[in-house]
Residue frames as a rotation matrix with the C-alpha (Angstrom) as fourth column:
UNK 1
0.412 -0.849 0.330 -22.02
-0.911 -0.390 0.136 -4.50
0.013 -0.357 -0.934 -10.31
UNK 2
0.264 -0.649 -0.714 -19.28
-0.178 0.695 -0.697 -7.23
0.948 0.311 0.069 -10.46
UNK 3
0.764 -0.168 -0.623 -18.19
0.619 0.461 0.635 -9.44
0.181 -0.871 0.456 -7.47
UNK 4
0.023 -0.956 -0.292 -15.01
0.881 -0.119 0.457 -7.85
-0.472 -0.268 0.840 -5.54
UNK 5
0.244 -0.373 -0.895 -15.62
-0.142 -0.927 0.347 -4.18
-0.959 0.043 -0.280 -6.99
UNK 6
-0.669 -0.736 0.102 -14.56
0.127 0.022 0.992 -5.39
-0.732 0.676 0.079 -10.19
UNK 7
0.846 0.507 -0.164 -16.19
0.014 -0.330 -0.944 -2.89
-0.533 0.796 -0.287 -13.00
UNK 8
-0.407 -0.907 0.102 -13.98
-0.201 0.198 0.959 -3.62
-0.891 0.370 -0.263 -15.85
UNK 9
0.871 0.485 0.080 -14.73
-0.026 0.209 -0.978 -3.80
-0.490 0.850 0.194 -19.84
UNK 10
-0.089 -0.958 0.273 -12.79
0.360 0.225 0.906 -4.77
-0.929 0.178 0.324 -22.47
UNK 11
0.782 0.351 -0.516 -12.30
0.014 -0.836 -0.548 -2.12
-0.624 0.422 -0.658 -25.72
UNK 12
0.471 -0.786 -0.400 -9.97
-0.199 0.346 -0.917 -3.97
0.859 0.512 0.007 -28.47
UNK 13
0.021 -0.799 -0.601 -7.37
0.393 0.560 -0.730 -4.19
0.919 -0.221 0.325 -25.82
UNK 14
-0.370 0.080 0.926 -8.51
-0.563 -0.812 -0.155 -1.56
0.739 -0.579 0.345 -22.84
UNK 15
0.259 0.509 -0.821 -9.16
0.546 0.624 0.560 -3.32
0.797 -0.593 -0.116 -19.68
UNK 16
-0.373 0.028 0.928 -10.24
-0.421 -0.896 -0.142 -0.67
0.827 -0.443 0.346 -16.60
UNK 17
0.310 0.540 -0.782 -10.80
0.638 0.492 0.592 -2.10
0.705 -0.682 -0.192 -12.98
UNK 18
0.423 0.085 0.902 -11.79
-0.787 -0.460 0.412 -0.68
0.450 -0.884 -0.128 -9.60
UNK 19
-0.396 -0.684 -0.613 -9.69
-0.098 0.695 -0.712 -2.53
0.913 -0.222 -0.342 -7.19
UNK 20
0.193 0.333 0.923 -11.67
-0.891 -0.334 0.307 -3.36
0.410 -0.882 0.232 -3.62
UNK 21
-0.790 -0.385 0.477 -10.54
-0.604 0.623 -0.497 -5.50
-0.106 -0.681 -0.725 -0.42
UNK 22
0.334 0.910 -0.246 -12.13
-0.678 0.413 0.608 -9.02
0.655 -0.037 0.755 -0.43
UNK 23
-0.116 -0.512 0.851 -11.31
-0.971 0.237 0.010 -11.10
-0.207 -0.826 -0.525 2.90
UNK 24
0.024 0.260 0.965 -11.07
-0.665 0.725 -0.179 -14.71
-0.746 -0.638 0.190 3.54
UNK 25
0.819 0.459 0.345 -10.20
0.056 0.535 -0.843 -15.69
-0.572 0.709 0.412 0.32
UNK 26
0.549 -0.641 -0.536 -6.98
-0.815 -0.551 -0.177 -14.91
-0.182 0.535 -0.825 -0.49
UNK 27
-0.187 -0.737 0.650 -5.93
-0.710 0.558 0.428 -18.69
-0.678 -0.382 -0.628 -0.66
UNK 28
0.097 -0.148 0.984 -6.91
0.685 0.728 0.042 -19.51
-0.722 0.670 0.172 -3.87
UNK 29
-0.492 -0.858 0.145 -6.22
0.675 -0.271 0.686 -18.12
-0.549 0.436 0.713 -7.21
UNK 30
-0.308 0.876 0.372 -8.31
0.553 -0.153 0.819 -15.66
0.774 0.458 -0.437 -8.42
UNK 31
-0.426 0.380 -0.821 -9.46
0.769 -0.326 -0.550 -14.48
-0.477 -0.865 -0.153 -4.84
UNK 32
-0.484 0.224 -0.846 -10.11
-0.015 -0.969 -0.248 -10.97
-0.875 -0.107 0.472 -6.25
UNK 33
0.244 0.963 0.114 -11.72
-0.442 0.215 -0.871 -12.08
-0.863 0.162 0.479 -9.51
UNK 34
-0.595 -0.337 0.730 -11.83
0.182 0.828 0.531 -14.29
-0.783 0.449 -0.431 -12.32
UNK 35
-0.227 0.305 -0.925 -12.61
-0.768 -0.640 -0.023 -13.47
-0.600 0.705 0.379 -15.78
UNK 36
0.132 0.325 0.936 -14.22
0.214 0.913 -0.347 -15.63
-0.968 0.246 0.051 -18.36
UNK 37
-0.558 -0.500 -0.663 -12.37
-0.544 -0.384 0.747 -15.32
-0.627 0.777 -0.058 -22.06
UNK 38
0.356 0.332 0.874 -14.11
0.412 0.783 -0.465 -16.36
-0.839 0.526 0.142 -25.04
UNK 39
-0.497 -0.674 -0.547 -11.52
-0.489 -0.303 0.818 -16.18
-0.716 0.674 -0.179 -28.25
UNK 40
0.687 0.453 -0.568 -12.17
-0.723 0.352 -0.594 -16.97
-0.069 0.819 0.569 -31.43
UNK 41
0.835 -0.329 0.441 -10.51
0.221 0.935 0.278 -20.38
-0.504 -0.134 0.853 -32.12
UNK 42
0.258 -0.811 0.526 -7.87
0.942 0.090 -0.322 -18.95
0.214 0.579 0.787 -34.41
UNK 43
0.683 -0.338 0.647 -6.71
-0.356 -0.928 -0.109 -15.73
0.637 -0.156 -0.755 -31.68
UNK 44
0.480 -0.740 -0.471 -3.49
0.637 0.663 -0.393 -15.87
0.603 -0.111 0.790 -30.67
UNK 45
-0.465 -0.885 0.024 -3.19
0.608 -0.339 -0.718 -12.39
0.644 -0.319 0.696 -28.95
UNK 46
0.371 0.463 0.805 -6.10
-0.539 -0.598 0.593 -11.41
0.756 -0.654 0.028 -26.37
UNK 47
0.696 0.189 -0.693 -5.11
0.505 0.557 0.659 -14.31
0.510 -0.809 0.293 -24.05
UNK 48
-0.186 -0.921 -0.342 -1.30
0.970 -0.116 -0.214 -12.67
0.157 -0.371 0.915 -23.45
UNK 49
-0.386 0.198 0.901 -2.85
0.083 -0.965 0.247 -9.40
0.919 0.171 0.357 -23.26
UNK 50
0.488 0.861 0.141 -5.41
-0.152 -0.075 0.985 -10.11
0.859 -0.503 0.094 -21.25
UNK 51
0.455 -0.304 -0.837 -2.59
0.751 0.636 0.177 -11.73
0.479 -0.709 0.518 -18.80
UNK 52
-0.561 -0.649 0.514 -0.41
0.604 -0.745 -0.282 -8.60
0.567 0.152 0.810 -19.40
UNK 53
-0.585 0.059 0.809 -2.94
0.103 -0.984 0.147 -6.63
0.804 0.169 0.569 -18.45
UNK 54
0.615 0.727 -0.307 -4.97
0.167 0.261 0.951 -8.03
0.771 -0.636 0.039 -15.32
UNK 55
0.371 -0.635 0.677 -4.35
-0.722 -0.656 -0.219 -6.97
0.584 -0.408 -0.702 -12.44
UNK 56
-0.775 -0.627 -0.076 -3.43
-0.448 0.631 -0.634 -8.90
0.445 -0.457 -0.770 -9.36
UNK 57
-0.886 0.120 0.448 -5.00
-0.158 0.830 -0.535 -11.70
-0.436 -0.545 -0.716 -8.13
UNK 58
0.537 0.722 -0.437 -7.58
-0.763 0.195 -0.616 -11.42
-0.359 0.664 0.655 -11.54
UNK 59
-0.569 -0.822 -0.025 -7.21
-0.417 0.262 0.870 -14.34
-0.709 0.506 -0.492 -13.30
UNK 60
-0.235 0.427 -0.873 -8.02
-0.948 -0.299 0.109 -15.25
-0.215 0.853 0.475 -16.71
UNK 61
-0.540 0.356 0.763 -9.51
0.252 0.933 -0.258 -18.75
-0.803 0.053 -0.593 -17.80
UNK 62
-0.617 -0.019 -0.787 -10.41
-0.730 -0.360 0.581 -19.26
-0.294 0.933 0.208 -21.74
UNK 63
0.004 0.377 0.926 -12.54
0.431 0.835 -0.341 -21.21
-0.902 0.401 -0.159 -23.84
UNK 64
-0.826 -0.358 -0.436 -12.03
-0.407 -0.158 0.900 -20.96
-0.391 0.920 -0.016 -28.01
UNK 65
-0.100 0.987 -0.129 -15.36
-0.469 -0.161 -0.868 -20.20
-0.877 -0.026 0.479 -30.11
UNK 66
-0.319 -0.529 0.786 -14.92
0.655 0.477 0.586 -22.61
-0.685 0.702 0.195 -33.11
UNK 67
0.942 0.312 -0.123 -14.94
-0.022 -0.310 -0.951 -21.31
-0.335 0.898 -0.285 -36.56
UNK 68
0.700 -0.591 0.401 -12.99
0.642 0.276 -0.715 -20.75
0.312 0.758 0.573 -39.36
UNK 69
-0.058 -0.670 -0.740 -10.01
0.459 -0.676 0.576 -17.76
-0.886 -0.307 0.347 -39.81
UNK 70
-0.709 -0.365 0.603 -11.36
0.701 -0.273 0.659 -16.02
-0.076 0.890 0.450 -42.77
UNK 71
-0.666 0.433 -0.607 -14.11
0.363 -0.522 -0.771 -13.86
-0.651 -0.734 0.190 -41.11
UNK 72
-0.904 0.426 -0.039 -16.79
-0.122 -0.169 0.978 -13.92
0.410 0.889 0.204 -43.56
UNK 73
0.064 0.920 0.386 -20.33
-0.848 -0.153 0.508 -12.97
0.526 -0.360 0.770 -43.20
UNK 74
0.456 0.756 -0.470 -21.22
-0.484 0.654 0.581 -16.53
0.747 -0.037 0.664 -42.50
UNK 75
-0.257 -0.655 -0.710 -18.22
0.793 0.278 -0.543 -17.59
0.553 -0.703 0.448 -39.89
UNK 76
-0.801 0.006 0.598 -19.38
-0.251 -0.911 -0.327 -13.95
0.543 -0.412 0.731 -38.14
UNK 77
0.066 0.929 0.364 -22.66
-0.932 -0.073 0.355 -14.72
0.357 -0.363 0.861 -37.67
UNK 78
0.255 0.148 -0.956 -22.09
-0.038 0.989 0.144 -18.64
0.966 0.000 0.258 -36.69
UNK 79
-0.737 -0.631 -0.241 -20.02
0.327 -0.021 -0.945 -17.36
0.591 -0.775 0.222 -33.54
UNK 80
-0.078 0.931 0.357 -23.48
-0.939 -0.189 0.287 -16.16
0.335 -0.313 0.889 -32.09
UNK 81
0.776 0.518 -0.359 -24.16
-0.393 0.843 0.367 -19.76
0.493 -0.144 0.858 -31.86
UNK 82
0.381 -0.841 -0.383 -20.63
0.246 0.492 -0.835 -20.94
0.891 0.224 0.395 -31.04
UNK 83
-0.704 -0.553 0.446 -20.10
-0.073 -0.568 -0.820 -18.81
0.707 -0.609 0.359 -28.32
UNK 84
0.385 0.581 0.717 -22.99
-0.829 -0.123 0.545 -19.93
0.405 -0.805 0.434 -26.48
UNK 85
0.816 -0.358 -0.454 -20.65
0.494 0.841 0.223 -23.74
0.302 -0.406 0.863 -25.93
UNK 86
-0.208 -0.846 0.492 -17.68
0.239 -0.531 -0.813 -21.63
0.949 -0.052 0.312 -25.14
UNK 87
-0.091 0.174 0.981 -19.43
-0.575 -0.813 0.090 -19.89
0.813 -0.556 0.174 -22.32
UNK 88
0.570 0.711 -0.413 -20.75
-0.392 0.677 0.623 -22.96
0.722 -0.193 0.664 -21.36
UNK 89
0.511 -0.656 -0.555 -17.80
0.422 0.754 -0.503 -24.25
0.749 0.022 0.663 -20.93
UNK 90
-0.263 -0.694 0.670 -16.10
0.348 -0.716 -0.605 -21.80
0.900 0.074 0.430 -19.32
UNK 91
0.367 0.445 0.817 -18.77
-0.825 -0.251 0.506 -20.76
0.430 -0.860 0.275 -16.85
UNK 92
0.678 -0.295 -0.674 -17.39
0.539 0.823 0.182 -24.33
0.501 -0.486 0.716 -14.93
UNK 93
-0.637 -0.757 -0.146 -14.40
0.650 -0.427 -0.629 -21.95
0.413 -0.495 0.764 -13.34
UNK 94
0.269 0.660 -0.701 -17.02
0.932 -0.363 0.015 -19.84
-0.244 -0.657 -0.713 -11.92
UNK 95
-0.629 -0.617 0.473 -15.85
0.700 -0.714 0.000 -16.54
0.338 0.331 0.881 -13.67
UNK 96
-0.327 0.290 -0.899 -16.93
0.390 -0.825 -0.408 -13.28
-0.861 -0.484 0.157 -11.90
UNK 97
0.867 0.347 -0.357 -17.89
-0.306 -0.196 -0.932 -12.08
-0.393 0.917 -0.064 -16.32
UNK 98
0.413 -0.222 0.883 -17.52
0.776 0.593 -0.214 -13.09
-0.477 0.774 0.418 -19.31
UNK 99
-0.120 -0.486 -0.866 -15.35
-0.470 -0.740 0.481 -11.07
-0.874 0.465 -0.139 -21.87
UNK 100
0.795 0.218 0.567 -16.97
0.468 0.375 -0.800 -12.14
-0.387 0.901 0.195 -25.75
UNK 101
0.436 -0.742 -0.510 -13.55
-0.146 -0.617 0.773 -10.99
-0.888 -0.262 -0.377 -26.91
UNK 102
-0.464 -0.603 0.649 -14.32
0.801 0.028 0.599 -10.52
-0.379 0.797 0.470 -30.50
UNK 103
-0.646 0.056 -0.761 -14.52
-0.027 -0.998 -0.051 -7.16
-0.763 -0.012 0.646 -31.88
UNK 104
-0.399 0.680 -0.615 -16.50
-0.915 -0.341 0.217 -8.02
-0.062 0.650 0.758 -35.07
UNK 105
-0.673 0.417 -0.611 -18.15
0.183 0.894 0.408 -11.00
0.716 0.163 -0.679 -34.15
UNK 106
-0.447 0.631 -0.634 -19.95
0.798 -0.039 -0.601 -8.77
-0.404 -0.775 -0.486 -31.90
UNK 107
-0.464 0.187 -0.866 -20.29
-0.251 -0.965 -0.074 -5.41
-0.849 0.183 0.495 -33.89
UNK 108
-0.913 -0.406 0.032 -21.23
-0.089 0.275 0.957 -7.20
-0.398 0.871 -0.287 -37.18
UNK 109
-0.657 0.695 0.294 -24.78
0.751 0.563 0.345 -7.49
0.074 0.448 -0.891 -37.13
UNK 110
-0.224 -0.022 0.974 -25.57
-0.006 -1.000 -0.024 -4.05
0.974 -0.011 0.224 -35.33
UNK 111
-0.601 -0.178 0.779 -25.91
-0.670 -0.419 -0.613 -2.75
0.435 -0.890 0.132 -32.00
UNK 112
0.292 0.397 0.870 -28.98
-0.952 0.036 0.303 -5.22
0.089 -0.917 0.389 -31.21
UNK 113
0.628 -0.296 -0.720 -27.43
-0.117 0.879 -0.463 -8.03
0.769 0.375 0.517 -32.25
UNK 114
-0.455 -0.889 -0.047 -24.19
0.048 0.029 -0.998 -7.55
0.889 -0.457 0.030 -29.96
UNK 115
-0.442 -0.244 0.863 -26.49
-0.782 -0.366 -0.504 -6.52
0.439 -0.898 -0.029 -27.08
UNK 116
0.610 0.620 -0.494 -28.28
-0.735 0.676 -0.058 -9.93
0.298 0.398 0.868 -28.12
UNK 117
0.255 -0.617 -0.745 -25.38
0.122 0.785 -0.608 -12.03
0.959 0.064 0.275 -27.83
UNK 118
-0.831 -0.391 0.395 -24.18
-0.426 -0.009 -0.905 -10.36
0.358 -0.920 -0.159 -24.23
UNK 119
0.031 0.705 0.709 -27.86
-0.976 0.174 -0.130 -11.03
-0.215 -0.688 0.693 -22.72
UNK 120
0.873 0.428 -0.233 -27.29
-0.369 0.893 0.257 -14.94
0.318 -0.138 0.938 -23.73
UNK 121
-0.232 -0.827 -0.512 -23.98
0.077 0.509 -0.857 -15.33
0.970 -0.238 -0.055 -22.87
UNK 122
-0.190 0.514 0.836 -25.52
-0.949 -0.313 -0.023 -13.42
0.250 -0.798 0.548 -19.12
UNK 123
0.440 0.898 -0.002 -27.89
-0.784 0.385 0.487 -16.07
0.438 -0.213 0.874 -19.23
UNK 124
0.635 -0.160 -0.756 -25.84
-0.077 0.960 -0.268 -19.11
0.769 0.228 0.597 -19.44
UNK 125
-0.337 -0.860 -0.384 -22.95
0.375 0.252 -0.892 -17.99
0.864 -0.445 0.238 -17.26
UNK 126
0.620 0.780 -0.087 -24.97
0.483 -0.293 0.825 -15.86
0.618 -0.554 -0.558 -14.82
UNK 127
0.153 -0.690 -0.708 -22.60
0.634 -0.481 0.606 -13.35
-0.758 -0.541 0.363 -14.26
UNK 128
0.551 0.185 -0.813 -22.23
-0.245 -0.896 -0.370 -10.03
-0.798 0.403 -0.449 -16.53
UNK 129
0.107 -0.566 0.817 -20.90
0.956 0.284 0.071 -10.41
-0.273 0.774 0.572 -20.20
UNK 130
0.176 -0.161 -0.971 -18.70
-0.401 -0.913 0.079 -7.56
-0.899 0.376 -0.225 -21.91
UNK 131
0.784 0.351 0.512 -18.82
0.411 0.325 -0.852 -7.29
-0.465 0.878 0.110 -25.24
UNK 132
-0.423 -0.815 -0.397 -15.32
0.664 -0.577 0.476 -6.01
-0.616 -0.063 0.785 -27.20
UNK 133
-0.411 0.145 0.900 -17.91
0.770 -0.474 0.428 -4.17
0.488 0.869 0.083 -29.59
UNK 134
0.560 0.826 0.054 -20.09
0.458 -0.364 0.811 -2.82
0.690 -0.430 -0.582 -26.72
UNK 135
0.293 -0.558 -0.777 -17.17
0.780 -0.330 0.531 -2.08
-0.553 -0.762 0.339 -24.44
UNK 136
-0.399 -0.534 0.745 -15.79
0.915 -0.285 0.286 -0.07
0.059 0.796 0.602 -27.71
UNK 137
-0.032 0.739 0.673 -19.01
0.406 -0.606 0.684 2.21
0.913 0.295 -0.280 -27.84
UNK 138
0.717 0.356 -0.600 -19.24
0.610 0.097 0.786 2.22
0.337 -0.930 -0.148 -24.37
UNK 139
-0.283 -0.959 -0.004 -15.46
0.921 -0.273 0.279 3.85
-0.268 0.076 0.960 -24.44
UNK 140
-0.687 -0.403 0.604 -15.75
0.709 -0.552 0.439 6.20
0.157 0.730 0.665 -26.58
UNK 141
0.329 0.827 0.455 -19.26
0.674 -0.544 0.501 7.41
0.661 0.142 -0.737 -24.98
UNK 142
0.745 -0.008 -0.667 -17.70
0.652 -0.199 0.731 7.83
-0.138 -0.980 -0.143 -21.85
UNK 143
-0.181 -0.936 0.301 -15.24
0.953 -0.093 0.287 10.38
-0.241 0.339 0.910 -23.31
UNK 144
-0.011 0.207 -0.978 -17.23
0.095 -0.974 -0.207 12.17
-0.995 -0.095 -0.009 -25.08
UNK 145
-0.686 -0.694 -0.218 -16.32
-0.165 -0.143 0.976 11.33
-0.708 0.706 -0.016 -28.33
UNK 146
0.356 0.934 -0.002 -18.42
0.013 -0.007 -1.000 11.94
-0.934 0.356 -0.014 -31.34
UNK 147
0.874 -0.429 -0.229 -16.11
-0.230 0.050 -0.972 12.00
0.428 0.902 -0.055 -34.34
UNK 148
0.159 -0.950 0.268 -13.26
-0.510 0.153 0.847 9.46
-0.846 -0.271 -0.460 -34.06
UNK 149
-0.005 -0.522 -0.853 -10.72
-0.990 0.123 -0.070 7.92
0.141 0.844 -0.517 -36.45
UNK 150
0.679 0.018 0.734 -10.38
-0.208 0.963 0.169 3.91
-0.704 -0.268 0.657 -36.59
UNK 151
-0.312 -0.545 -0.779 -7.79
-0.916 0.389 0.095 1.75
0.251 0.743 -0.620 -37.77
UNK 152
0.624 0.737 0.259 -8.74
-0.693 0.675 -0.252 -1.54
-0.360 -0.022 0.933 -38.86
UNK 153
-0.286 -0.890 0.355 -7.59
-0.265 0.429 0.863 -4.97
-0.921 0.153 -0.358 -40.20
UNK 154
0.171 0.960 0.222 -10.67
0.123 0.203 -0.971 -5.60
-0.978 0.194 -0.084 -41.95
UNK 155
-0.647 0.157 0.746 -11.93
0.742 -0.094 0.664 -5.93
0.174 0.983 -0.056 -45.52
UNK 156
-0.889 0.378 0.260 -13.99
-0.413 -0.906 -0.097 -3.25
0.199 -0.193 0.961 -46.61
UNK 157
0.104 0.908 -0.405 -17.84
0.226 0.375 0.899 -5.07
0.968 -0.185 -0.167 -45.61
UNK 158
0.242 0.193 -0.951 -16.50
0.856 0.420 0.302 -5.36
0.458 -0.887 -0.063 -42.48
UNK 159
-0.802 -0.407 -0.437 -15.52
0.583 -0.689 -0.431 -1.88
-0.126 -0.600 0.790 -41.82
UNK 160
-0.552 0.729 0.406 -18.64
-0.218 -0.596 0.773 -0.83
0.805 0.338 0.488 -43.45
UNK 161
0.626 0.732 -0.271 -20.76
0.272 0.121 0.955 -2.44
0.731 -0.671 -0.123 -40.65
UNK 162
-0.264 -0.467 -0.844 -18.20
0.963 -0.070 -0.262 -1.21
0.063 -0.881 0.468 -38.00
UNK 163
-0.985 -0.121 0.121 -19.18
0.128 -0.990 0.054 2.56
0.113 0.069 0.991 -39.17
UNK 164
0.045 0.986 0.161 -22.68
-0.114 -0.155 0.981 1.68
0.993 -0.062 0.105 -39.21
UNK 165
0.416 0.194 -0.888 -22.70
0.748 0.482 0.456 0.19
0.517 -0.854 0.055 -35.60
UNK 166
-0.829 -0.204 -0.521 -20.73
0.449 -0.798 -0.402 3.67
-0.334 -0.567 0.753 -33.89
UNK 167
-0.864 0.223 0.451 -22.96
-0.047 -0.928 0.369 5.46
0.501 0.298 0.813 -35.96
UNK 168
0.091 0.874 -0.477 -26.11
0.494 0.376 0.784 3.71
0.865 -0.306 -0.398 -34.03
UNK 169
0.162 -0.218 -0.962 -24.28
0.968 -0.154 0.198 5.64
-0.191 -0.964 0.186 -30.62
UNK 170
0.924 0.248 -0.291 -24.30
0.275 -0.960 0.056 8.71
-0.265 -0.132 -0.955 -32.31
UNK 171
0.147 -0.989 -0.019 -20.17
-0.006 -0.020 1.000 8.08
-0.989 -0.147 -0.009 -33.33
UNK 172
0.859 0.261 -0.440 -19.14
-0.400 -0.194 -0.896 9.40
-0.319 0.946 -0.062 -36.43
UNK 173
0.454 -0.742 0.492 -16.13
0.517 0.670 0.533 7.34
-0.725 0.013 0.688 -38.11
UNK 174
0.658 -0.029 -0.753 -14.18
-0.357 -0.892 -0.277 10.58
-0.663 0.451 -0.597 -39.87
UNK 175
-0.133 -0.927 -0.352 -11.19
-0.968 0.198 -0.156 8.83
0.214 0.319 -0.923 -40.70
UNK 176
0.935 0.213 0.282 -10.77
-0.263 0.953 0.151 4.69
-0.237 -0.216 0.947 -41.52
UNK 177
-0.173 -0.821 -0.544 -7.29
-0.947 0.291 -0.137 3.02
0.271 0.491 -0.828 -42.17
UNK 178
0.615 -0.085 0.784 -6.91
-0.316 0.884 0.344 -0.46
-0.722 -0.459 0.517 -42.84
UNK 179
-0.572 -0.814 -0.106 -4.74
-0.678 0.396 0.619 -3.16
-0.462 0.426 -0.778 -43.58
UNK 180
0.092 0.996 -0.019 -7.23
-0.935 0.080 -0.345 -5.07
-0.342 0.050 0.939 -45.33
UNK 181
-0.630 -0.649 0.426 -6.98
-0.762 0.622 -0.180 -8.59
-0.148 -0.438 -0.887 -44.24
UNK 182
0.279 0.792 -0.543 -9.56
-0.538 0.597 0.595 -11.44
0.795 0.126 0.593 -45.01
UNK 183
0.091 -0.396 -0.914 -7.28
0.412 0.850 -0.328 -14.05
0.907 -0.346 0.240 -42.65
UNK 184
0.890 0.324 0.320 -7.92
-0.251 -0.236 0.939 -13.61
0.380 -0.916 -0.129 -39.31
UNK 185
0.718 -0.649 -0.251 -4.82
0.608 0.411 0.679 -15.03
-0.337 -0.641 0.690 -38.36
UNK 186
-0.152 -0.746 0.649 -2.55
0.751 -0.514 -0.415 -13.31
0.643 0.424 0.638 -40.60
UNK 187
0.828 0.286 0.483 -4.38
-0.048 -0.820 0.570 -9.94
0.559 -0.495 -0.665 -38.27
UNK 188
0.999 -0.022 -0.023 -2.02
0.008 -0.518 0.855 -11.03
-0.031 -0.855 -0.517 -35.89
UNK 189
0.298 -0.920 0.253 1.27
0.954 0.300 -0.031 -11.21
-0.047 0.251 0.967 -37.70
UNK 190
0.583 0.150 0.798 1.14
0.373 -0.923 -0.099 -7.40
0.722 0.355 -0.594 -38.18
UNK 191
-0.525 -0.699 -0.485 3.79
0.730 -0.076 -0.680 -5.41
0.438 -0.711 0.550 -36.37
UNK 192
0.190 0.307 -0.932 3.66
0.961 -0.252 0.113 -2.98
-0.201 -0.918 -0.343 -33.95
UNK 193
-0.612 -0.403 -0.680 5.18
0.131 -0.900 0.415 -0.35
-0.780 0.166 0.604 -35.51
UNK 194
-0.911 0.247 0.330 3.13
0.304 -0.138 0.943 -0.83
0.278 0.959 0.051 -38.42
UNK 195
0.091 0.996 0.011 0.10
0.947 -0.090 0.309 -0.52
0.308 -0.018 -0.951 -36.56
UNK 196
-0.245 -0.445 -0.861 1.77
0.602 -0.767 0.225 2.85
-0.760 -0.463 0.456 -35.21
UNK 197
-0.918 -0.248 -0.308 2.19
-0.071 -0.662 0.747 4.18
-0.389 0.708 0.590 -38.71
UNK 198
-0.595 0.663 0.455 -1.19
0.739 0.228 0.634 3.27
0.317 0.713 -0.625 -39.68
UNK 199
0.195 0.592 -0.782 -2.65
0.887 -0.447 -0.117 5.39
-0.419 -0.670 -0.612 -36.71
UNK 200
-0.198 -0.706 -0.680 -0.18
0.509 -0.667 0.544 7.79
-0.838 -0.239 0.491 -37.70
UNK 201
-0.859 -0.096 0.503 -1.40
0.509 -0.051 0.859 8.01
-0.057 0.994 0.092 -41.44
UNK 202
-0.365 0.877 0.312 -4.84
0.547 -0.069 0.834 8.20
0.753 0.475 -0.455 -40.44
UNK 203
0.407 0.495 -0.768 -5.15
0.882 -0.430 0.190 10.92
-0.236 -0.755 -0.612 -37.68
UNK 204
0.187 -0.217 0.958 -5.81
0.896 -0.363 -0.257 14.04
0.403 0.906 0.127 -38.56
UNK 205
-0.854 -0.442 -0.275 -5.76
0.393 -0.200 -0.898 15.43
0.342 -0.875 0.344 -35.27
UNK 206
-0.458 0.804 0.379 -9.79
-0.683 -0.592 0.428 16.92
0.569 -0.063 0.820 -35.98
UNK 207
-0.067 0.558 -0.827 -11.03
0.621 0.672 0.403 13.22
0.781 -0.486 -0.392 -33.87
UNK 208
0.705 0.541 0.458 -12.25
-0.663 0.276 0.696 12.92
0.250 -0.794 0.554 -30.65
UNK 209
0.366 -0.205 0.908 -10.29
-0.596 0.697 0.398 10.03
-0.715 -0.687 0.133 -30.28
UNK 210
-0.077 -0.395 -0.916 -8.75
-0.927 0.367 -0.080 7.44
0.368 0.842 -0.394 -32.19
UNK 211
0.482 0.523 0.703 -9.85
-0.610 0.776 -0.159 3.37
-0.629 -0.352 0.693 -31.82
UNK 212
-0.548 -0.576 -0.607 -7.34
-0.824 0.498 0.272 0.39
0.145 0.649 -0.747 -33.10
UNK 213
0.324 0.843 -0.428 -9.83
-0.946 0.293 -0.139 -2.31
0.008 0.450 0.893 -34.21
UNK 214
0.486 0.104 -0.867 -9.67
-0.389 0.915 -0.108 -5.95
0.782 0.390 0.486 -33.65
UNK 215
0.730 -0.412 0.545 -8.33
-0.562 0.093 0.822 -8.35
-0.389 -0.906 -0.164 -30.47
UNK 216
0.813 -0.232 0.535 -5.90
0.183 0.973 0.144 -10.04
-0.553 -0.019 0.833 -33.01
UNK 217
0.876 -0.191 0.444 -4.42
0.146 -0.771 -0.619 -6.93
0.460 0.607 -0.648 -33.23
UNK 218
-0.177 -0.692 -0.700 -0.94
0.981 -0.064 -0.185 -6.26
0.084 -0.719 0.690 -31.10
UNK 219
0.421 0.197 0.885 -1.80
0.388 -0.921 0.020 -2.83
0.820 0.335 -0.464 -30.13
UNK 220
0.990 -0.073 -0.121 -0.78
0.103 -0.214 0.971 -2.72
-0.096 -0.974 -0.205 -26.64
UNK 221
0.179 -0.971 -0.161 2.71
0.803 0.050 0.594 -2.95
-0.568 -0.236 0.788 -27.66
């Protein structure tokens, strides 16, 4: 369990807290808890989310995982390592958990890999780590859902290993749309409405559910 009641994951953009009374602290920021962000160095749209979307008196506190902005195998798999100075860093604000708040820099190797990367980030900060791949699965279990649809930004590799990784939970991926992107940044130039019509293209209404892919995605709007 999480200091202050706070059970919260984060699922592309889905952040879900219990909200409980903590005394004697309401005189500094944060009182009710304090999240630890870890972006990739070239995201430009979990932090405003994440603000957008916390409640009161949560507050958010970042640290940027270097790498590149062209998400290739090798810049995937380096954030493992990268993200263990991020945390590092980060854990200095005393954060109540960590949010690894990339969606395929956690799903990319497969399920143990991601659950690999939460148990060292754990370690370092000593406080719980969500994963945005593990929070994903975790979503969708807690539904019910066994055949959902996904839109992506991704190239195709990288949705292949997103379909493999649901499929490790038992989550079939019926339906894929993407805007296939290599540039991570460019992910987050995409509109809103487009990401609308993409859902819109690619539900067929047979899901379970439907899952917009990536935190450098604007989906909340």
């Amino acid at each position: 369990m999480f200091p202050f009641g706070l059970a919260g994951w984060a699922a592309g953009h889905v952040l879900v807290y219990s909200r409980s009374h903590a005394t004697g602290l309401e005189t500094m920021h944060g009182w009710r808890a304090r999240i630890g962000l870890l972006v990739p160095a070239v995201n430009s749209i979990m932090e405003p989310e994440m603000w957008r979307t916390a409640p009161e008196h949560v507050t958010v506190h970042t640290a940027r995982i270097a790498g590149g902005r062209e998400g290739t195998p090798d810049e995937l798999r380096s954030m493992e390592t990268e993200s263990q100075y991020a945390c590092a860093r980060v854990a200095m604000a005393e954060p109540h958990a960590i949010v690894y708040a990339c969606t395929s820099g956690s799903f990319f190797e497969g399920r143990a890999w991601n659950e690999n990367i939460a148990r060292q980030l754990t370690a370092i900060a000593g406080v719980p780590t969500i994963t945005t791949a593990g929070a994903m699965a975790a979503s969708l279990h807690s539904i019910g859902a066994k055949r959902v649809a996904v839109v992506t930004p991704y190239v195709e590799l990288t949705n292949t290993r997103l379909t493999a990784f649901l499929g490790e939970y038992g989550i079939n991926v019926s339906r894929l749309g993407t805007f296939d992107m290599l540039d991570m940044f460019d992910h987050a130039k995409i509109q809103p409405a487009d990401v609308y019509a993409q859902v819109k293209a690619t539900v067929t209404g047979k899901e379970d559910a439907v899952f917009v892919a990536c935190t450098q995605v604007r989906a909340l709007e």
